[in-house]
C-alpha positions in Angstrom: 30.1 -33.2 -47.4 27.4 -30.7 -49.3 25.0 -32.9 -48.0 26.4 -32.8 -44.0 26.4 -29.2 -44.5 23.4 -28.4 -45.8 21.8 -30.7 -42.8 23.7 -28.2 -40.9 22.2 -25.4 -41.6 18.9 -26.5 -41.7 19.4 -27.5 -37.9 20.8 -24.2 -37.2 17.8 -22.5 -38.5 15.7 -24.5 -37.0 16.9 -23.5 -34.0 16.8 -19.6 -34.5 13.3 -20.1 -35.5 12.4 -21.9 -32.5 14.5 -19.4 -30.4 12.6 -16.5 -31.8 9.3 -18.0 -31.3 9.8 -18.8 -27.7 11.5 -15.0 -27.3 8.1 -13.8 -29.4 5.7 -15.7 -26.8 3.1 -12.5 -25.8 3.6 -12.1 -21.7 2.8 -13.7 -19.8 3.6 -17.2 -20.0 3.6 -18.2 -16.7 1.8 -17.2 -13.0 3.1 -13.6 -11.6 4.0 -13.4 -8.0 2.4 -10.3 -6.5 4.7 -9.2 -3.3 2.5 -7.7 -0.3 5.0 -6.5 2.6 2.5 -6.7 4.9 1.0 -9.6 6.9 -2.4 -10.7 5.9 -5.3 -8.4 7.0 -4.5 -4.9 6.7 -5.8 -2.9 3.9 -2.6 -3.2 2.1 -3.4 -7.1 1.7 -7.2 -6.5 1.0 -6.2 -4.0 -1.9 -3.3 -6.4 -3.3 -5.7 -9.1 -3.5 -8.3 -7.6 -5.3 -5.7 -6.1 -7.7 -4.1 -9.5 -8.3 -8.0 -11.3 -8.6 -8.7 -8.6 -11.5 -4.8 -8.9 -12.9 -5.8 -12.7 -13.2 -8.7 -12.3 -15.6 -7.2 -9.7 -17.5 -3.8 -11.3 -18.2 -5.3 -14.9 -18.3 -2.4 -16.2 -16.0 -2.7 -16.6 -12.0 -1.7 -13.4 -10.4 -0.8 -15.0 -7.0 -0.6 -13.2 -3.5 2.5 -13.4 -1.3 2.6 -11.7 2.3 6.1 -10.9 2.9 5.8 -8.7 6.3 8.4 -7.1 8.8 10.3 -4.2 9.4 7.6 -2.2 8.7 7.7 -3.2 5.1 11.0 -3.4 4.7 11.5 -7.2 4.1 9.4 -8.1 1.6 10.6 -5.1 -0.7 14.3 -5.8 -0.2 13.2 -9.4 -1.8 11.5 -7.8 -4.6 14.1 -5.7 -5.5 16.6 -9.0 -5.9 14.2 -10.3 -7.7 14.8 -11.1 -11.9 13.2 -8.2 -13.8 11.0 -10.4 -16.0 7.5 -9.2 -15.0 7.1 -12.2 -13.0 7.4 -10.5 -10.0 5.8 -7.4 -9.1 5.4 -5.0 -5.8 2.4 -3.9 -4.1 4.4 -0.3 -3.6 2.9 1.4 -0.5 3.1 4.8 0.8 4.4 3.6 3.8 7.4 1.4 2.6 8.0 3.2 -0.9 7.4 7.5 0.3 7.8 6.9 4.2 10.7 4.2 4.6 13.3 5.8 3.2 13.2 8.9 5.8 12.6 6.6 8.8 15.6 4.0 8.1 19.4 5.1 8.2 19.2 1.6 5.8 16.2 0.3 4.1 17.8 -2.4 1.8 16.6 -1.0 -1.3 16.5 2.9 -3.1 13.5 4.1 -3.3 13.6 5.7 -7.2 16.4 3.7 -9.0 15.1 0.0 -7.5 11.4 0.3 -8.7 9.6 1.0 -11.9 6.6 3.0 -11.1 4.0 0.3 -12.8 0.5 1.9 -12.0 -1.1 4.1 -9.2 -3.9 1.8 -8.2 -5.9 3.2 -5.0 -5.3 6.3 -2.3 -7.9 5.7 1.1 -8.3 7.7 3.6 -7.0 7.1 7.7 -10.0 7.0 9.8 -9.4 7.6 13.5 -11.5 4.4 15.0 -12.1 3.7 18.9 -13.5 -0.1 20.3 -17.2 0.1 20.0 -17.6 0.2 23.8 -15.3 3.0 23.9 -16.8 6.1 26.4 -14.9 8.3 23.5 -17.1 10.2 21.0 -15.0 12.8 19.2 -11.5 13.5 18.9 -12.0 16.0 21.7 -13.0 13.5 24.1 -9.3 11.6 23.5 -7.9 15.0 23.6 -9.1 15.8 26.6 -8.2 12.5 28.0 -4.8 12.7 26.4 -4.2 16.0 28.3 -5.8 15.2 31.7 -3.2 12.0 32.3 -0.6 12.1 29.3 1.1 8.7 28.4 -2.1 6.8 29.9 -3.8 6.5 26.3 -2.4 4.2 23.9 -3.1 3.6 19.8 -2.2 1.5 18.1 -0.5 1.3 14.0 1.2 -1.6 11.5 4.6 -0.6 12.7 6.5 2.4 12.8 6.9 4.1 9.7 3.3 2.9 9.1 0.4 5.6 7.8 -1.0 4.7 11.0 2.1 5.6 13.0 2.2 8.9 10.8 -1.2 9.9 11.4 -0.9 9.2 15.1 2.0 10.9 15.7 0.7 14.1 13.6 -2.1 14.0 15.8 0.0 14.1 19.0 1.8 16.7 17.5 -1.4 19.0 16.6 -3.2 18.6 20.0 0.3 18.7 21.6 -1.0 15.7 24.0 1.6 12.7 25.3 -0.4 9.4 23.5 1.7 6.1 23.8 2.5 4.3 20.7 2.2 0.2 20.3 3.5 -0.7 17.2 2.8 -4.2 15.3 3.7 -6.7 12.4 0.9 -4.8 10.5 -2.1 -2.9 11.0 -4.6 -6.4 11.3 -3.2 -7.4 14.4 -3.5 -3.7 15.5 -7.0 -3.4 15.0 -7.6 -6.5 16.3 -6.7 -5.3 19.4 -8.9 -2.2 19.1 -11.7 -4.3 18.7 -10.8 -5.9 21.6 -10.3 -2.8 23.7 -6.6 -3.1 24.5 -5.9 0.3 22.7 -8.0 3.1 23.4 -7.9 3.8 19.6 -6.1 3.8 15.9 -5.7 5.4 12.6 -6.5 3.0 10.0 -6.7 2.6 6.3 -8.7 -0.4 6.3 -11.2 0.3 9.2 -14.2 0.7 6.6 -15.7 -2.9 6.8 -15.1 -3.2 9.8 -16.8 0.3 11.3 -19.7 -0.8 8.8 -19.9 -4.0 10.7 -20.4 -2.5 14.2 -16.5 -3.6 15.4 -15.0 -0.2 16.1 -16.7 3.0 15.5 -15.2 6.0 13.3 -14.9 9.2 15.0 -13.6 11.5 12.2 -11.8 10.9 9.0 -8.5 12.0 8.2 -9.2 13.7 4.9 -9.8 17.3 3.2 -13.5 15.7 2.8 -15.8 13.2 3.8 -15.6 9.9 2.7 -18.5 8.6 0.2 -17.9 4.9 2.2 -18.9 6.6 5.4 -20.9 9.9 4.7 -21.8 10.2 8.1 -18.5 10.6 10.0 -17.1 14.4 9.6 -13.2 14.7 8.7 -11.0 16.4 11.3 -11.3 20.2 10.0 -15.1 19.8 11.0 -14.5 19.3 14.2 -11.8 21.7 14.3 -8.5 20.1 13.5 -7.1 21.8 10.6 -4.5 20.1 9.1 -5.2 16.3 9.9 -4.9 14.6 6.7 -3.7 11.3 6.2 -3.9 8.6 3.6 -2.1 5.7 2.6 -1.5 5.1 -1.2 -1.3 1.9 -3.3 -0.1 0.7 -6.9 2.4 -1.7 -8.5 5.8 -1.8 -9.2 8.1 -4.1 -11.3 11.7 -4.1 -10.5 14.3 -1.8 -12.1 15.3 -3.0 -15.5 11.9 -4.8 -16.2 11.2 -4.3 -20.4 9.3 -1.5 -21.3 6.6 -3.7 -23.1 5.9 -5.8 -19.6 5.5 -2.7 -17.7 3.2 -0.9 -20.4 1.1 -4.8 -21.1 0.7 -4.9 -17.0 -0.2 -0.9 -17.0 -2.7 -1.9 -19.3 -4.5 -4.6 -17.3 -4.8 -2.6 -14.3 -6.4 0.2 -16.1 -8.8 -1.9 -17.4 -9.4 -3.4 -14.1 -10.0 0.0 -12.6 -12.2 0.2 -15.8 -14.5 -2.6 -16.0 -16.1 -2.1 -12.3 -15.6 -4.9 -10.6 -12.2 -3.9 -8.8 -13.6 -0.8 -8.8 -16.3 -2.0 -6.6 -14.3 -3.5 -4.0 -11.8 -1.0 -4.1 -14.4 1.5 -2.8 -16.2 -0.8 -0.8 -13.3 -0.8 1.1 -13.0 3.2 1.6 -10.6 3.6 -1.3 -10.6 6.4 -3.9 -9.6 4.7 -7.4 -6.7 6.2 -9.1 -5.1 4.4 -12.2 -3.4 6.2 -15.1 -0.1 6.1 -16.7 3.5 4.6 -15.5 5.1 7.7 -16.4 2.0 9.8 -14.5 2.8 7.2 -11.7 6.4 8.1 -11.7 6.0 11.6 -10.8 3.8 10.9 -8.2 6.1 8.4 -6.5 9.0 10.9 -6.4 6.9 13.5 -5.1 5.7 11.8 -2.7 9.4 11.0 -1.2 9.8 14.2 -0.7 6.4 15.3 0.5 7.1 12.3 3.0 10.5 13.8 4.2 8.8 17.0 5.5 6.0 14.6 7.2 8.6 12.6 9.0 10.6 15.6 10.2 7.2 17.2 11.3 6.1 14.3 13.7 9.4 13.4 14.7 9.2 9.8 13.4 12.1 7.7 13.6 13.6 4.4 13.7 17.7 5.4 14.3 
């Protein structure tokens, strides 16, 4: 019987030391499943996956991409937020679906502060009003003046409503006080697809900067309080005399509500050293973007003000899905 029970024992702790070495395992263990709420080719899938290319290296696991799109964002976040709070999967938070939702749907699926923990601010870039490249427009006063002389005729174009792209436009119809029709789509690629191809007269976009480098569209002004370094030549909208025409669209990562302290703080880490080491960086500005990074707490406040700075924006322009 002594001998039964000692056998016992040994099994039993055995087993609490192979429990606590599999509960000690240093995350991550496994691949992490970044969630982009936007279909492929926007900026919002060009910044998530150069953050989860640079998460890759510098938690050693695969940092996978998955484009979850509709409802203006909506879709993909109401998965992430039913999603186990492990670390495993984490939220390319936007300010379109995270600051903007929220005051544009009676019912989003999710809450905007007590579903999400703030991760990391990651990149802000500036809208950029683009035309086609064959377009007879060459300032915001030729569309303007268009605008006025047959309102409803002109048409742009944005990733849905709710969308920075929506925003911006419809701030811009409500500064110039023109009637501009607005086509939305399942996300700001197909959109500017179709400014390239001259079915919309023009768009605001966040990820116009490659392709107004390439010759596709051309950048009339951007929507910013300055010029942007990625394209020095094109004057924002105060210089050509449209105060108060600033948009941007802002990107980081989000774990759901609940996730350990010690998984937030670990995937904190790696983005800041991301943002660090240059390489994401690089592309970050490459693609217009002004690199942000910092502290999950730092993040935090910046996420619930921009809720509310979001709430005035939407009652400005008159934005609305119900």
């Amino acid at each position: 019987m002594k001998t039964l029970i000692h056998t016992s024992a040994v099994a039993t702790l055995a087993s609490a030391f192979a429990l606590g070495a599999v509960q000690a395992q240093p995350y991550p263990e496994k691949s992490i499943r970044l969630v982009v709420p936007w279909p492929a080719g926007g900026a919002a899938d060009a910044v998530g996956r150069a953050v989860a290319q640079s998460l890759t290296v510098e938690l050693g696991k695969t940092v996978f991409v998955e484009n979850v799109a509709g409802a203006g964002g909506n879709i993909g976040t109401q998965q992430f937020v039913r999603s186990a709070p492990d670390g495993y999967t984490l939220l390319l938070a936007t300010s379109s679906t995270n600051a903007a939702n929220p005051h544009l749907y009676k019912k989003t699926g999710f809450d905007a502060i007590k579903d999400f923990v703030p991760v990391a601010a990651v990149a802000v870039i500036p809208s950029v009003l683009v035309v086609p490249a064959a377009s007879k427009y060459n300032t915001p006063t030729d569309l303007v003046a268009a605008a006025k002389a047959s309102p409803g005729r002109l048409s742009y174009g944005s990733g849905g409503i709710g969308a920075s792209a929506h925003l911006a436009g419809e701030l811009f119809k409500s500064l110039t006080k023109t009637d501009i029709t607005h086509v939305p789509y399942k996300g700001s690629g197909p959109a500017l697809t179709d400014v390239m191809g001259g079915q919309l007269d023009f768009m605001f976009d966040t990820g116009a900067f490659p392709h107004v480098k390439g010759g596709r569209v051309r950048a009339l002004a951007v929507a910013a309080d300055k010029r942007s370094p990625t394209l020095p030549d094109v004057p924002t909208f105060g210089e050509v005399g449209l105060k108060g025409m600033v948009m941007n669209a802002w990107y980081g990562v989000a774990a759901p509500a609940g996730t350990p302290v010690a998984v937030v703080t670990r995937v904190n880490a790696a983005i800041n050293q991301s943002l660090k080491s240059g390489e994401l960086a690089k592309r970050l500005q490459d693609i217009g973007a002004e690199v942000r990074g910092g502290s999950a707490a730092e993040f935090t406040i910046f996420w619930a003000a921009e809720v509310s700075r979001y709430d005035g924006l939407v009652r400005l322009t008159g934005a609305s899905l119900d």
